[in-house]
C-alpha positions in Angstrom: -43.3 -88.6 45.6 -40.0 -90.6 45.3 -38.8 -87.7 43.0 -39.6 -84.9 45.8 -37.8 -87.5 48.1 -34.6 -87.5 46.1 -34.7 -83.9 45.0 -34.9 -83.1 49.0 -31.8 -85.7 49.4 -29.5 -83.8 46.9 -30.3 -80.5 48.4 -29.7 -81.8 51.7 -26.3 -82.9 50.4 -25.1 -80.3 48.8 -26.0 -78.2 51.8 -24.0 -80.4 53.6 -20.7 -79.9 51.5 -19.4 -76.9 52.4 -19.8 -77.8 56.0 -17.5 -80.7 55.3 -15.5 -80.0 52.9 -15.9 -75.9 51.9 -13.3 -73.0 53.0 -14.9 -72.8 56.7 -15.7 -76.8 56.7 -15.2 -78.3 60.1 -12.3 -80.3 58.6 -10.6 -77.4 57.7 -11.2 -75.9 61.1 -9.9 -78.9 62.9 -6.9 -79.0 60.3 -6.4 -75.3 61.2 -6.6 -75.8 65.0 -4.0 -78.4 64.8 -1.1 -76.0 63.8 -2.1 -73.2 65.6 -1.6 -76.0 68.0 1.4 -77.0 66.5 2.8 -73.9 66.4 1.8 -72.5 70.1 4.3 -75.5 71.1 7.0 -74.5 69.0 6.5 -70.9 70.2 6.9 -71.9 74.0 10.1 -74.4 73.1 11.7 -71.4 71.4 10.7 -69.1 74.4 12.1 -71.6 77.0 15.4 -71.8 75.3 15.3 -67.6 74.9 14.6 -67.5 78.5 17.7 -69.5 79.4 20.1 -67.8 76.8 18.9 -64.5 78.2 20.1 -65.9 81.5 23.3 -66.5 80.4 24.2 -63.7 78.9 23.5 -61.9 82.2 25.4 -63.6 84.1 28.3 -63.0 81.6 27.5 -59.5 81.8 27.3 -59.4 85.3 29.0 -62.1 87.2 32.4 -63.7 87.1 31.7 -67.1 88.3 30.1 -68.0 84.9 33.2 -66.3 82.9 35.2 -68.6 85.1 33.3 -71.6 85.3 33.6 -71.1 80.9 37.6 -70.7 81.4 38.1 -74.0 83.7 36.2 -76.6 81.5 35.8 -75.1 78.1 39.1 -73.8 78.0 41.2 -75.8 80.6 42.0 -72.5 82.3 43.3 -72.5 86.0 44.0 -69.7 88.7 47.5 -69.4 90.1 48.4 -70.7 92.8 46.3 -73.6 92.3 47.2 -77.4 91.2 45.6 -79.2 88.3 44.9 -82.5 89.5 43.7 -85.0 86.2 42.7 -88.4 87.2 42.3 -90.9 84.0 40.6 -94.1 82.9 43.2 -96.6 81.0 42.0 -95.5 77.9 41.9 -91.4 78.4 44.0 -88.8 77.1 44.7 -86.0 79.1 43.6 -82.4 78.7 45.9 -80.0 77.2 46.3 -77.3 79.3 45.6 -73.5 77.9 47.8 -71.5 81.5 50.7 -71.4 81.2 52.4 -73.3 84.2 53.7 -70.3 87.1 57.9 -70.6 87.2 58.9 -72.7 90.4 59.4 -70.8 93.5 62.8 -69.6 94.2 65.3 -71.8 96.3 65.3 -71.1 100.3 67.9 -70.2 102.0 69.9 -72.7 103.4 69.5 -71.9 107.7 73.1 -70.3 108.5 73.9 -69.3 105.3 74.0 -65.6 104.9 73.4 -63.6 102.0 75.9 -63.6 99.4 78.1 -66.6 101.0 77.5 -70.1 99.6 
């Protein structure tokens, strides 16, 4: 009897193996889940940042606030007519400045002056 009781043992763990530990084991289902996991994750991270770079390239296609916005702080670009104003900390260096400064505006008239006489 004790023989039948181990022989019954062995076969009930070797059955047992390859739900464990074979090619379609549990562990190697959970193992499995956990980078298809993993990797769903990764996929939406890499979507997000698709999503936003597809954005942006729109808006350079089509608008020119973002083409500007890119030329004032990227490049230290500035429109004409317009003062640059730079406030600094003690320890700041200021920004070099890509536009070239407009020439000053010509003198005025002095009032009873005419043209020609000085």
């Amino acid at each position: 009897m004790r023989i039948i009781t181990l022989a019954l043992a062995a076969l009930l763990l070797l059955i047992q193996y390859p739900l464990w530990l074979g090619k379609g084991g549990w562990l190697t289902v959970a193992d499995l889940e956990a980078q298809v996991a993993a990797s769903r994750a990764k996929t939406e991270q890499l979507k997000a940042r698709n999503a936003k770079l597809e954005s942006e390239v729109r808006d350079l296609k089509d608008g020119l606030g973002a083409v500007e916005e890119r030329a004032r702080y990227d490049l230290g670009m500035i429109k004409s007519n317009e003062i640059f104003v730079q406030v600094l900390r003690k320890d700041e260096k200021p920004a070099v400045m890509m536009t070239v400064p407009p020439p000053p505006p010509p003198p005025k008239p002095k009032k009873g002056a005419r043209k020609g006489e000085d």
